[in-house]
PQR file of N, CA, C, O and H, with PARSE charges and radii, in Angstrom:
ATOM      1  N   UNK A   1      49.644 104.592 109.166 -0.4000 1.5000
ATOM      2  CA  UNK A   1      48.978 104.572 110.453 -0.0000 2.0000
ATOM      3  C   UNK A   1      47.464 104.692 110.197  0.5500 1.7000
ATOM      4  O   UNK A   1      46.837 105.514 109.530 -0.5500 1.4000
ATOM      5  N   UNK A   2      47.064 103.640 110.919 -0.4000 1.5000
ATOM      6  CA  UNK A   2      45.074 103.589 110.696 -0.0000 2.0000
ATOM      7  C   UNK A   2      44.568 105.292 111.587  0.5500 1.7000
ATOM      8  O   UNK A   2      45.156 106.205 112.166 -0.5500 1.4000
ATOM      9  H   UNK A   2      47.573 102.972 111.461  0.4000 1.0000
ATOM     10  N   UNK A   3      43.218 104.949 111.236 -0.4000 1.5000
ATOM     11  CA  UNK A   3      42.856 106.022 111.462 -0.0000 2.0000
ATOM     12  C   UNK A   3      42.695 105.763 113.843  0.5500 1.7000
ATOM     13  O   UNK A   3      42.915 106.755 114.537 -0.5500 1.4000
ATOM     14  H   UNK A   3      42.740 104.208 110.765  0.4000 1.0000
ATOM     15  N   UNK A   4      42.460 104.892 114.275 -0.4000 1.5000
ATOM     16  CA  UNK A   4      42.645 104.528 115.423 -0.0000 2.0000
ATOM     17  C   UNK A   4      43.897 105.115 116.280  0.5500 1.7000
ATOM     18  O   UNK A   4      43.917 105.912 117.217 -0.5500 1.4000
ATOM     19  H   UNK A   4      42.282 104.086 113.711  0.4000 1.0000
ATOM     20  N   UNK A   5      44.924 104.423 115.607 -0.4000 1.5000
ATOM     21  CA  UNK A   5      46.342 104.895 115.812 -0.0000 2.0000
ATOM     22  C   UNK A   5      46.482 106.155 115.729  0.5500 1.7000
ATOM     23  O   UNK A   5      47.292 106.669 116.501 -0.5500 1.4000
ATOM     24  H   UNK A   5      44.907 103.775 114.845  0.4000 1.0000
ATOM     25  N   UNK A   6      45.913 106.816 114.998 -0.4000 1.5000
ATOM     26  CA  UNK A   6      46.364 108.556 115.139 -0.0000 2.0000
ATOM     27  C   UNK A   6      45.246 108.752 116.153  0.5500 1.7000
ATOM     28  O   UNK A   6      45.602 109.574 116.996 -0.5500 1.4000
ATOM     29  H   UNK A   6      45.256 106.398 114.371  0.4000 1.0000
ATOM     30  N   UNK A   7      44.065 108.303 116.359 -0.4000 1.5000
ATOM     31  CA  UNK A   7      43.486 108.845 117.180 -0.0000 2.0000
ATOM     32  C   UNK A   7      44.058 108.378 119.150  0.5500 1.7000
ATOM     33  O   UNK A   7      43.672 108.850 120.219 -0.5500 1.4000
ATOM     34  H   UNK A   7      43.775 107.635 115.674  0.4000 1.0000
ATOM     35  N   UNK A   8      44.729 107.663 118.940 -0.4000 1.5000
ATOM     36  CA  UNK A   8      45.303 106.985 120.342 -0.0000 2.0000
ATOM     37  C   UNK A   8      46.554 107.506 120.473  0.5500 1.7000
ATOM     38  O   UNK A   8      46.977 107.550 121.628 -0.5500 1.4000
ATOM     39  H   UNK A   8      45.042 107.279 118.071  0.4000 1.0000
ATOM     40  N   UNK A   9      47.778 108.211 118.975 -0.4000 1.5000
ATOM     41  CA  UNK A   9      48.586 109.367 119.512 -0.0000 2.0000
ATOM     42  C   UNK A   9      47.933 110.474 119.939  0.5500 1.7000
ATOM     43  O   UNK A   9      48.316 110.958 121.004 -0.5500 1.4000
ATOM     44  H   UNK A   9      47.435 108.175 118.037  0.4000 1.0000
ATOM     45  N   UNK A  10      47.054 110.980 119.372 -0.4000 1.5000
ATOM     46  CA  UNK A  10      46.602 112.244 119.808 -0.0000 2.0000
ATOM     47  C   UNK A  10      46.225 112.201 121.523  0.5500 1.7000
ATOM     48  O   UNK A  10      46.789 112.992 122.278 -0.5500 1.4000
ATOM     49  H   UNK A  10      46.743 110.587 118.507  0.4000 1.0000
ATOM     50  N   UNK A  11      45.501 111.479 121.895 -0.4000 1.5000
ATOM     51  CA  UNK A  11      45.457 111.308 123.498 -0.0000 2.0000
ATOM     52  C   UNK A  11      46.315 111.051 124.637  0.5500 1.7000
ATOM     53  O   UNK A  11      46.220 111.426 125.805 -0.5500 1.4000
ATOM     54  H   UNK A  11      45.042 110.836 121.282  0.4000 1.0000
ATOM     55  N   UNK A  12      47.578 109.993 123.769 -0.4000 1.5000
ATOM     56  CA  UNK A  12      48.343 109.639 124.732 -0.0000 2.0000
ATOM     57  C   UNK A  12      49.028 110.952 125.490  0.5500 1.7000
ATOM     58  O   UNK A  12      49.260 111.958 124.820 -0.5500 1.4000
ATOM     59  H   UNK A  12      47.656 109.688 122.820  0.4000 1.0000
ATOM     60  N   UNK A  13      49.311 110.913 126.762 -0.4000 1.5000
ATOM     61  CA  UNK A  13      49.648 112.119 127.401 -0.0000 2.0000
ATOM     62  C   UNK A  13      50.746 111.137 128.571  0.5500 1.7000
ATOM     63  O   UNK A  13      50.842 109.918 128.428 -0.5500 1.4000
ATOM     64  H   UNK A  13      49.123 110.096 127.306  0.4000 1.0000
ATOM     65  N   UNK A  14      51.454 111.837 129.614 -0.4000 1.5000
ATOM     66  CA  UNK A  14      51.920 111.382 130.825 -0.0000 2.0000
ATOM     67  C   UNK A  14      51.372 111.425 131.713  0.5500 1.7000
ATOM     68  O   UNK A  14      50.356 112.119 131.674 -0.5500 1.4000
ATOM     69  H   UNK A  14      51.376 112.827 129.731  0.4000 1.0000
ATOM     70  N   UNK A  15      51.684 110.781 132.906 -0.4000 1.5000
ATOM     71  CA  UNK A  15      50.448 110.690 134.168 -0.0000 2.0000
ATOM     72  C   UNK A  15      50.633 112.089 134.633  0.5500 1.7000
ATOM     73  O   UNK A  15      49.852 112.531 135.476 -0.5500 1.4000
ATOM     74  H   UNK A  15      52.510 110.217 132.938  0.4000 1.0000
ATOM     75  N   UNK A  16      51.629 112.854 134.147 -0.4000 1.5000
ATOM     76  CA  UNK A  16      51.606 113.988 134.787 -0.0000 2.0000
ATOM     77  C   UNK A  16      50.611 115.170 134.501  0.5500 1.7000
ATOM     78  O   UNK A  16      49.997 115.925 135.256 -0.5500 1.4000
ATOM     79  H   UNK A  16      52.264 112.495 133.462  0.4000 1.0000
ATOM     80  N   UNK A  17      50.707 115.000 132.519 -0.4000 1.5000
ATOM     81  CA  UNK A  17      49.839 115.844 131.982 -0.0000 2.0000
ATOM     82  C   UNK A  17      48.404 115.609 132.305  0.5500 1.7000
ATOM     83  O   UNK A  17      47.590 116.480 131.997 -0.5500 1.4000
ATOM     84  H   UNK A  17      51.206 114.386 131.906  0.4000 1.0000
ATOM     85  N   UNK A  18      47.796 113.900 133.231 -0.4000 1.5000
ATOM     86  CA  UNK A  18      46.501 113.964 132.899 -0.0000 2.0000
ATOM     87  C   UNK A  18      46.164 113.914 134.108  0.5500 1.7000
ATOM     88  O   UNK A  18      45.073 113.528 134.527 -0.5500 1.4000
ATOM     89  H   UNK A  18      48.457 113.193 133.481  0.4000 1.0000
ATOM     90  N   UNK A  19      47.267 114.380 134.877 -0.4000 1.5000
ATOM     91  CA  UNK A  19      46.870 114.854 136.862 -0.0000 2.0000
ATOM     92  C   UNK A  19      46.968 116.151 136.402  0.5500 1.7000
ATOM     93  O   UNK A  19      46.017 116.670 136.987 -0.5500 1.4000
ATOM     94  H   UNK A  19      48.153 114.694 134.536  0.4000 1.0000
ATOM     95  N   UNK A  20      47.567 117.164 135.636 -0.4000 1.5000
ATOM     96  CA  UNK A  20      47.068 118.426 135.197 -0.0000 2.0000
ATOM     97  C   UNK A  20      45.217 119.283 134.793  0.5500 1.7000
ATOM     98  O   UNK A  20      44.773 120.421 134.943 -0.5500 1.4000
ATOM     99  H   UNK A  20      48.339 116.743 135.161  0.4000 1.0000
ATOM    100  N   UNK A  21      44.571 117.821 134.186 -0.4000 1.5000
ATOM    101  CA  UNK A  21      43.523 117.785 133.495 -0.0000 2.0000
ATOM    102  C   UNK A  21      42.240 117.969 135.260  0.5500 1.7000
ATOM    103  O   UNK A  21      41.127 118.482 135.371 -0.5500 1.4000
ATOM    104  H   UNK A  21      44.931 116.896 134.064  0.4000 1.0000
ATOM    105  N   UNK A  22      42.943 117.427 136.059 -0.4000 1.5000
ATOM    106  CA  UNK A  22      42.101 117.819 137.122 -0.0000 2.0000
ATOM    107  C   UNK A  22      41.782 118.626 138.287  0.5500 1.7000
ATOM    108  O   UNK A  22      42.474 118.407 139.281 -0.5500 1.4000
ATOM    109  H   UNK A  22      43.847 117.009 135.969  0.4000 1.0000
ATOM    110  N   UNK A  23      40.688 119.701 138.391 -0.4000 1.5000
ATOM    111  CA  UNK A  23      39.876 120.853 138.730 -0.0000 2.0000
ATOM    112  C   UNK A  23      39.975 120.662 140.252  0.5500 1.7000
ATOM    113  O   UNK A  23      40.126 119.552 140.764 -0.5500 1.4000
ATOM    114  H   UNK A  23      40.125 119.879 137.583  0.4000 1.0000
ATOM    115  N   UNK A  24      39.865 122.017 141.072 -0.4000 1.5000
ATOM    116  CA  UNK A  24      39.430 121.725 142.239 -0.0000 2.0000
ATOM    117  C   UNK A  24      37.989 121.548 142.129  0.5500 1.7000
ATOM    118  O   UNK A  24      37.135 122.091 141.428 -0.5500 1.4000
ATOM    119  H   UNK A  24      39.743 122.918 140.656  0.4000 1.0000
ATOM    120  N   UNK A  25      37.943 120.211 143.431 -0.4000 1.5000
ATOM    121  CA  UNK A  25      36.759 119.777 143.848 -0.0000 2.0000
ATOM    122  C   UNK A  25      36.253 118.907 142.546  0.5500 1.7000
ATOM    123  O   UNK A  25      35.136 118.959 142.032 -0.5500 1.4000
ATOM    124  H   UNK A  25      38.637 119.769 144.000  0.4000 1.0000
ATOM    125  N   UNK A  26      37.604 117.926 142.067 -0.4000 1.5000
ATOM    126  CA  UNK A  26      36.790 116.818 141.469 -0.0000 2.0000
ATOM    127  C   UNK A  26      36.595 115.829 141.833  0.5500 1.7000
ATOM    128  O   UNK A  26      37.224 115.572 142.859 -0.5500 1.4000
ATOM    129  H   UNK A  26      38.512 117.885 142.485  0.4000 1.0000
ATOM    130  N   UNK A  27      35.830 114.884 141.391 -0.4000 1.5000
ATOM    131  CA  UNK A  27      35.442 113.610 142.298 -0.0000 2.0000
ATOM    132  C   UNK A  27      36.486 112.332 140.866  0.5500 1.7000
ATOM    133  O   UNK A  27      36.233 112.282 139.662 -0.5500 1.4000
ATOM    134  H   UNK A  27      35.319 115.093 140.557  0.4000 1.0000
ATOM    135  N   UNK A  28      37.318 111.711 141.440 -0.4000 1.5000
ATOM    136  CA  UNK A  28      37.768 110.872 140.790 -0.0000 2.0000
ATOM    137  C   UNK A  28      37.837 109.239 141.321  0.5500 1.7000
ATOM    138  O   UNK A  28      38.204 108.906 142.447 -0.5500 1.4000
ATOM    139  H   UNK A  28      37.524 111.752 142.418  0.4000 1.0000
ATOM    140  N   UNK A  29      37.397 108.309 140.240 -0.4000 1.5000
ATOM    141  CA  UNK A  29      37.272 107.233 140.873 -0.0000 2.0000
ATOM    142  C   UNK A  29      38.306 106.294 140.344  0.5500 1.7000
ATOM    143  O   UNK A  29      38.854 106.614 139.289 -0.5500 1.4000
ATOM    144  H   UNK A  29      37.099 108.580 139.325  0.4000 1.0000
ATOM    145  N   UNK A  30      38.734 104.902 141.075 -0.4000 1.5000
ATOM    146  CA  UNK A  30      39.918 104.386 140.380 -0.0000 2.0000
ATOM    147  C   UNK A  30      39.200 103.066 140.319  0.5500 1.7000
ATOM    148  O   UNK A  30      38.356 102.727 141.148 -0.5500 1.4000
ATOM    149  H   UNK A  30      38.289 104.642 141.932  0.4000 1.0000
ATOM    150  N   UNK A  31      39.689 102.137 139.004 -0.4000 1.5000
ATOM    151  CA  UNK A  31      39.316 100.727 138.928 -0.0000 2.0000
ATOM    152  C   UNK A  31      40.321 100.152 139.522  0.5500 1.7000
ATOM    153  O   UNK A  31      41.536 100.319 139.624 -0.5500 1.4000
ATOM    154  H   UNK A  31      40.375 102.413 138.330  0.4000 1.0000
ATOM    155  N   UNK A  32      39.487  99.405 139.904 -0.4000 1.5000
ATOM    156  CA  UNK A  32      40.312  98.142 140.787 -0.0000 2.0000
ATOM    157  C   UNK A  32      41.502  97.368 139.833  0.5500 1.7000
ATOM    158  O   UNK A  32      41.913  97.653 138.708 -0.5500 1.4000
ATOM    159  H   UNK A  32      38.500  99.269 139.821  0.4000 1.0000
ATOM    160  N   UNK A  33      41.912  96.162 140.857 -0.4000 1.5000
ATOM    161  CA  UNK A  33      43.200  95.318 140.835 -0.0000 2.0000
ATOM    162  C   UNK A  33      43.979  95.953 139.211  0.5500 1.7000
ATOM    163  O   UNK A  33      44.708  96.942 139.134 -0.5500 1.4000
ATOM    164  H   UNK A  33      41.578  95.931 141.771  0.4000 1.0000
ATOM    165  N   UNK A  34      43.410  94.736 137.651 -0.4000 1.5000
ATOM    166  CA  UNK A  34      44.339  95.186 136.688 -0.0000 2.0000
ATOM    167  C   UNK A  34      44.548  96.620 135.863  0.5500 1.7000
ATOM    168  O   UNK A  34      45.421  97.242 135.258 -0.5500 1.4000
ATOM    169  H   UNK A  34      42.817  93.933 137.714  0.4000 1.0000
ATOM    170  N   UNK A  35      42.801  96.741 136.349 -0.4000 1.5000
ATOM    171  CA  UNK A  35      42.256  98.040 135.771 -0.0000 2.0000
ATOM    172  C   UNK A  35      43.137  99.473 136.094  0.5500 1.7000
ATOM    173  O   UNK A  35      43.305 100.465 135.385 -0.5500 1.4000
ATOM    174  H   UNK A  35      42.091  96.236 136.841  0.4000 1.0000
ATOM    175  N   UNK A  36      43.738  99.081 137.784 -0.4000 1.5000
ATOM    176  CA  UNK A  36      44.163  99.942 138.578 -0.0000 2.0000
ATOM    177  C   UNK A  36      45.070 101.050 137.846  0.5500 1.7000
ATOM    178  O   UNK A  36      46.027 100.413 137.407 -0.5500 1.4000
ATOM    179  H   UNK A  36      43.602  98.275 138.360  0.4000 1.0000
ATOM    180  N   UNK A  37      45.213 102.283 137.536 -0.4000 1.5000
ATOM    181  CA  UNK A  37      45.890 102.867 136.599 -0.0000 2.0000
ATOM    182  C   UNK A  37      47.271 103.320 137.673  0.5500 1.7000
ATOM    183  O   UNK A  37      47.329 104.287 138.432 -0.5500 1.4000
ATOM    184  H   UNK A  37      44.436 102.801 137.893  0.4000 1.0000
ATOM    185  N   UNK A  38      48.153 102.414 137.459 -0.4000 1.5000
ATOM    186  CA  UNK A  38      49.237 102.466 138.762 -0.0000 2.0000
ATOM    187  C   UNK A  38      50.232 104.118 138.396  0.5500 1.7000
ATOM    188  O   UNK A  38      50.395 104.923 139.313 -0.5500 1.4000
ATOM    189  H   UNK A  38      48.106 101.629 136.842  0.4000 1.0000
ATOM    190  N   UNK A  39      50.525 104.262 137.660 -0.4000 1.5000
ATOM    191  CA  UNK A  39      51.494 105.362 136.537 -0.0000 2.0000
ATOM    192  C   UNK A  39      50.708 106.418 137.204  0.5500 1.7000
ATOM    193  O   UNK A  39      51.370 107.253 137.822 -0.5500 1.4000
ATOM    194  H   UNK A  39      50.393 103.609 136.915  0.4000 1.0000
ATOM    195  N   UNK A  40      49.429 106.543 137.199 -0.4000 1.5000
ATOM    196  CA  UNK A  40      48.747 108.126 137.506 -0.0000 2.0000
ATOM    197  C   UNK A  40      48.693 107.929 139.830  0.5500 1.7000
ATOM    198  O   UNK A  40      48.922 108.644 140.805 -0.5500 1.4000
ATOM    199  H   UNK A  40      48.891 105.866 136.698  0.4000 1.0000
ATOM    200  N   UNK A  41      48.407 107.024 139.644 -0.4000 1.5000
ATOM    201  CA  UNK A  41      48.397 106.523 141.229 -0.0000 2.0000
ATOM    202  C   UNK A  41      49.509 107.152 142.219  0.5500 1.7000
ATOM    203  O   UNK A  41      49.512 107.777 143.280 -0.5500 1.4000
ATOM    204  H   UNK A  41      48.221 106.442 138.852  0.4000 1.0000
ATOM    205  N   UNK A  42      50.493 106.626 141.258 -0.4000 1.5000
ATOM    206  CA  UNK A  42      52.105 106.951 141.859 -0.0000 2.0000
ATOM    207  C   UNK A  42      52.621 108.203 141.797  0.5500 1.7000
ATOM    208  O   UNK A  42      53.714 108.590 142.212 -0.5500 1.4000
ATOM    209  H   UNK A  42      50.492 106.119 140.397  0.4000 1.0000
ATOM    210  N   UNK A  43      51.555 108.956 141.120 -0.4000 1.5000
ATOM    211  CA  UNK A  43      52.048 110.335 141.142 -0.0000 2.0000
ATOM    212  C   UNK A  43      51.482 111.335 141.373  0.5500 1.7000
ATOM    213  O   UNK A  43      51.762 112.449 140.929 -0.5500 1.4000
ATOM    214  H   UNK A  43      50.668 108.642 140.783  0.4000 1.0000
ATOM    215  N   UNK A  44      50.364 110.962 142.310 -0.4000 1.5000
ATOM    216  CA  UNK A  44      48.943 111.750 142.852 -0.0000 2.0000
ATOM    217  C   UNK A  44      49.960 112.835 143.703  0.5500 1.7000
ATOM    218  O   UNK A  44      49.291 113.731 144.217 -0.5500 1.4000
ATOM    219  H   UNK A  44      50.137 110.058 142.671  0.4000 1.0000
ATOM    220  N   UNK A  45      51.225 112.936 143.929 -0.4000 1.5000
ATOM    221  CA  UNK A  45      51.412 114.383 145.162 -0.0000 2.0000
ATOM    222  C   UNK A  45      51.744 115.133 143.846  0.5500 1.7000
ATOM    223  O   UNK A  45      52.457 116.108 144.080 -0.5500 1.4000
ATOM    224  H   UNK A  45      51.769 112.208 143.512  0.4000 1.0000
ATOM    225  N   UNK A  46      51.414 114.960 142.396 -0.4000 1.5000
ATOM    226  CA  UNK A  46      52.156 116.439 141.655 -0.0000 2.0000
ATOM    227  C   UNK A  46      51.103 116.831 141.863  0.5500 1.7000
ATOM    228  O   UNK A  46      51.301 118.029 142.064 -0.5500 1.4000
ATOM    229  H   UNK A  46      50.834 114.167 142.206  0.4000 1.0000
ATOM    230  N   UNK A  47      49.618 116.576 142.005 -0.4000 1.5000
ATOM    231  CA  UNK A  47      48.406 117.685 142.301 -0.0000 2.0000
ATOM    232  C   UNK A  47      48.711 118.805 143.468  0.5500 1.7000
ATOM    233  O   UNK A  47      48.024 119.806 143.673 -0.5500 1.4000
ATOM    234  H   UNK A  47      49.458 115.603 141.842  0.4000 1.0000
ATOM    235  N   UNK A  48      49.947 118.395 144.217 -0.4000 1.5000
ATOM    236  CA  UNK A  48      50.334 119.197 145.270 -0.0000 2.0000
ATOM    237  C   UNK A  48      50.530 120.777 144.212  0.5500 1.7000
ATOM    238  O   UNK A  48      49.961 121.862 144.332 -0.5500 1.4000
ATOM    239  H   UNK A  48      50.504 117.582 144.050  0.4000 1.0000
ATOM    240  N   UNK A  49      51.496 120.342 143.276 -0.4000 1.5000
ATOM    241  CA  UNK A  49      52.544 120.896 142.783 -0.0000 2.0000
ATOM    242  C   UNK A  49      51.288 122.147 142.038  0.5500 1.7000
ATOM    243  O   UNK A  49      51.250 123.348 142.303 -0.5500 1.4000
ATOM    244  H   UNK A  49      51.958 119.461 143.179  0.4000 1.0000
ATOM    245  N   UNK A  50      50.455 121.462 141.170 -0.4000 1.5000
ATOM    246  CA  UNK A  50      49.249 122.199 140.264 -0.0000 2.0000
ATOM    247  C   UNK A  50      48.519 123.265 141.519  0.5500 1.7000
ATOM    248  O   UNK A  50      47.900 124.285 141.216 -0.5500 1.4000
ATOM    249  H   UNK A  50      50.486 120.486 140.954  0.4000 1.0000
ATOM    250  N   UNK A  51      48.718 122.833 142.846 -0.4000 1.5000
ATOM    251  CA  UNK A  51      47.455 123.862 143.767 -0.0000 2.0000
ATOM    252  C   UNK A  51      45.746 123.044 143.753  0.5500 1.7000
ATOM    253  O   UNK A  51      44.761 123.452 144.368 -0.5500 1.4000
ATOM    254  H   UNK A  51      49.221 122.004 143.091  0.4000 1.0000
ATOM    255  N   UNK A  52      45.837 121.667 142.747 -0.4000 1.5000
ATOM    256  CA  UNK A  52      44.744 121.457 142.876 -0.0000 2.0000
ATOM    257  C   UNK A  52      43.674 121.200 144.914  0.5500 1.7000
ATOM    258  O   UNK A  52      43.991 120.642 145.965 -0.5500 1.4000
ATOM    259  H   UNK A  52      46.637 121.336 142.247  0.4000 1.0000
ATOM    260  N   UNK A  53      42.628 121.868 144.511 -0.4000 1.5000
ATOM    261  CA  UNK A  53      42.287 121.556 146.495 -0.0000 2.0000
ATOM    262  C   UNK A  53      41.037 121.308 146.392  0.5500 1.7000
ATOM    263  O   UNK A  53      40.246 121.811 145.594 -0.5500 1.4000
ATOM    264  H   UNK A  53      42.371 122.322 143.658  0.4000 1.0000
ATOM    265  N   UNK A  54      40.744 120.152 147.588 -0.4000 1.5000
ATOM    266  CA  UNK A  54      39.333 119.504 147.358 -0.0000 2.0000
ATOM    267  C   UNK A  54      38.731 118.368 146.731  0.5500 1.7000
ATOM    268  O   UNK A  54      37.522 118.189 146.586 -0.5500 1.4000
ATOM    269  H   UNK A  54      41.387 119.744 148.236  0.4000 1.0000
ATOM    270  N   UNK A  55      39.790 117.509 146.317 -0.4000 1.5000
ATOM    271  CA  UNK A  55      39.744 116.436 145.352 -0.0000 2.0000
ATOM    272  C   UNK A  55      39.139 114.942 145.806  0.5500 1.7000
ATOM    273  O   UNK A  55      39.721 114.070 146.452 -0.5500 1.4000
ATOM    274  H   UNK A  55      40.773 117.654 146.434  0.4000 1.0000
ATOM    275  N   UNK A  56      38.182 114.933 145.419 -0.4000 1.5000
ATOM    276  CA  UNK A  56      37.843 113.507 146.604 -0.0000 2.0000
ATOM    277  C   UNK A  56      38.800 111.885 145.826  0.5500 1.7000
ATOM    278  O   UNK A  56      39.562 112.116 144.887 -0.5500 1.4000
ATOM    279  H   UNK A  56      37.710 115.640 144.894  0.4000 1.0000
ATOM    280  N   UNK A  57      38.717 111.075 146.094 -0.4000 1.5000
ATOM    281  CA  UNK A  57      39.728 110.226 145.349 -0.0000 2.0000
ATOM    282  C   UNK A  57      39.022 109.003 145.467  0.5500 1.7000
ATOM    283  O   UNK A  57      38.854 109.063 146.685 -0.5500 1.4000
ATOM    284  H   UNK A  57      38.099 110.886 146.856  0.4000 1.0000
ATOM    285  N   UNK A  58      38.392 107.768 145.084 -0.4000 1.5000
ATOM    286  CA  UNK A  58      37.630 106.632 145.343 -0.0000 2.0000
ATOM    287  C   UNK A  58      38.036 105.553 144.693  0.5500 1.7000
ATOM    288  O   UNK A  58      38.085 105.450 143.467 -0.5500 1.4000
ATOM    289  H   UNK A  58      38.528 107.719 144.095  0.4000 1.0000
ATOM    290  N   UNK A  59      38.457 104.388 145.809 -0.4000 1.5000
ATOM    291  CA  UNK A  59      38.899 103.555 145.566 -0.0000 2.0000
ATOM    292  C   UNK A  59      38.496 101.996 146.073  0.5500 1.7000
ATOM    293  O   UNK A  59      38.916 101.892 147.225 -0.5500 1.4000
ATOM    294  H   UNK A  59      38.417 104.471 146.805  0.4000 1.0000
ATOM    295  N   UNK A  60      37.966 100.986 145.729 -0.4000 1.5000
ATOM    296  CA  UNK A  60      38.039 100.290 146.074 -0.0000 2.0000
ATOM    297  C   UNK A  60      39.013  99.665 147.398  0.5500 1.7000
ATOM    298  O   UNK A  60      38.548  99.343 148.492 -0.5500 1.4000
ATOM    299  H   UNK A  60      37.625 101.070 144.793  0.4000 1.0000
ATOM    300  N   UNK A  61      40.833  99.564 146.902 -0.4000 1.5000
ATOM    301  CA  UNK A  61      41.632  99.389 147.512 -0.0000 2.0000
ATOM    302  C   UNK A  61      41.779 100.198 148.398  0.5500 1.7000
ATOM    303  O   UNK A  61      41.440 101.380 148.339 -0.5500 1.4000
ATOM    304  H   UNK A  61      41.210  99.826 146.014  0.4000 1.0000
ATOM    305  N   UNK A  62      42.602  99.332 149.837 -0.4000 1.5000
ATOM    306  CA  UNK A  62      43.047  99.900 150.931 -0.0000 2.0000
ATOM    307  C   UNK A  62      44.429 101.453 149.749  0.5500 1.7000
ATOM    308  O   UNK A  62      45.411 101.252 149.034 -0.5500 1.4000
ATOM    309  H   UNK A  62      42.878  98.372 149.884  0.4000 1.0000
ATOM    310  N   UNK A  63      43.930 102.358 150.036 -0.4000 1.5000
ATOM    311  CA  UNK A  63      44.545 103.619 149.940 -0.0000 2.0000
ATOM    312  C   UNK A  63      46.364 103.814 150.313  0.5500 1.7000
ATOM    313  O   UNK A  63      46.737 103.864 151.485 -0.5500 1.4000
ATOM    314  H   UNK A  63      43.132 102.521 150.617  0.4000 1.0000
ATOM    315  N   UNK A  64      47.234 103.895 149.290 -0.4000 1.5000
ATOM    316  CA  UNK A  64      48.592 104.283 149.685 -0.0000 2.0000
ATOM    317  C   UNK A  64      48.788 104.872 150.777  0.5500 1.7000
ATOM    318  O   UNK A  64      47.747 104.848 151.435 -0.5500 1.4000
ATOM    319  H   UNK A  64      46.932 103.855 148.338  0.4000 1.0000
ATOM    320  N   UNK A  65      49.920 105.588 151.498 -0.4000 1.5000
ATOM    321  CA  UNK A  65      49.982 106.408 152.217 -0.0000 2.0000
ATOM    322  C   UNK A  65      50.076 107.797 151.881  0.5500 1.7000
ATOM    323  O   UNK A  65      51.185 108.255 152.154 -0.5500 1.4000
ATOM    324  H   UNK A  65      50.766 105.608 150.964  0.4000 1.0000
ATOM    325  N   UNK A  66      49.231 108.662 151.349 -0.4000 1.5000
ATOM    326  CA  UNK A  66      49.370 109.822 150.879 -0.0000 2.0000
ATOM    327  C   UNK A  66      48.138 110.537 151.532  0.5500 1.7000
ATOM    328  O   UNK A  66      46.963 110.230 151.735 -0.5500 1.4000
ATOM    329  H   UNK A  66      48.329 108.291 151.128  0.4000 1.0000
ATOM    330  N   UNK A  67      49.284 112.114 151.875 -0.4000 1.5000
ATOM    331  CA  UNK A  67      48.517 113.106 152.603 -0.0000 2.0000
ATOM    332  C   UNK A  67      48.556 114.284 151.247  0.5500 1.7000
ATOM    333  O   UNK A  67      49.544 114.527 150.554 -0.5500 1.4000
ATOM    334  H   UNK A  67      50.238 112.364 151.710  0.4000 1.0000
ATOM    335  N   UNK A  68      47.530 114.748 151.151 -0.4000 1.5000
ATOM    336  CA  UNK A  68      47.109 115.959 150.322 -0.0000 2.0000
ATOM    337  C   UNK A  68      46.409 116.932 151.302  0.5500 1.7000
ATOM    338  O   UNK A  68      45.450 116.538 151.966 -0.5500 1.4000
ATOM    339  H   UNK A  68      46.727 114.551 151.714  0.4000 1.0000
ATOM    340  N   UNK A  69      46.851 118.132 151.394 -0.4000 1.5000
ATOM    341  CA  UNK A  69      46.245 119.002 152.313 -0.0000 2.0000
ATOM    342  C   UNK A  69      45.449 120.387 151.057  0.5500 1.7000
ATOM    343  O   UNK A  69      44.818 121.342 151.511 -0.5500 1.4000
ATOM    344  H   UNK A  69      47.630 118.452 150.854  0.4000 1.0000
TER
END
């Protein structure tokens, strides 16, 4: 394994672990159409689960239907 490859296991994580990685009151932005990171998208209510509060979210696209209180 090149030296790349170990550096791209070491990061790889789940969309879950890297909706963990975010703070209340962060500002997160999403790339558009291919860029769109759909895997972390689809699983924006586990921030419910973390207590994260205050999270602004920015998107180009018309927005899923998701309520975060």
């Amino acid at each position: 394994m090149n030296r790349y490859q170990e550096m791209y296991q070491q990061k790889k994580m789940t969309a879950e672990q890297a909706l963990e990685l975010i703070q209340d009151g962060d500002y997160m932005f999403s790339a558009q159409a291919a860029g769109e990171p759909q895997a972390i998208l689809s699983k924006l209510q586990h921030l419910k689960k973390t207590g994260v509060k205050g999270t602004t979210l920015n998107t180009c696209l018309p927005p899923p239907s998701i309520t975060m209180s």
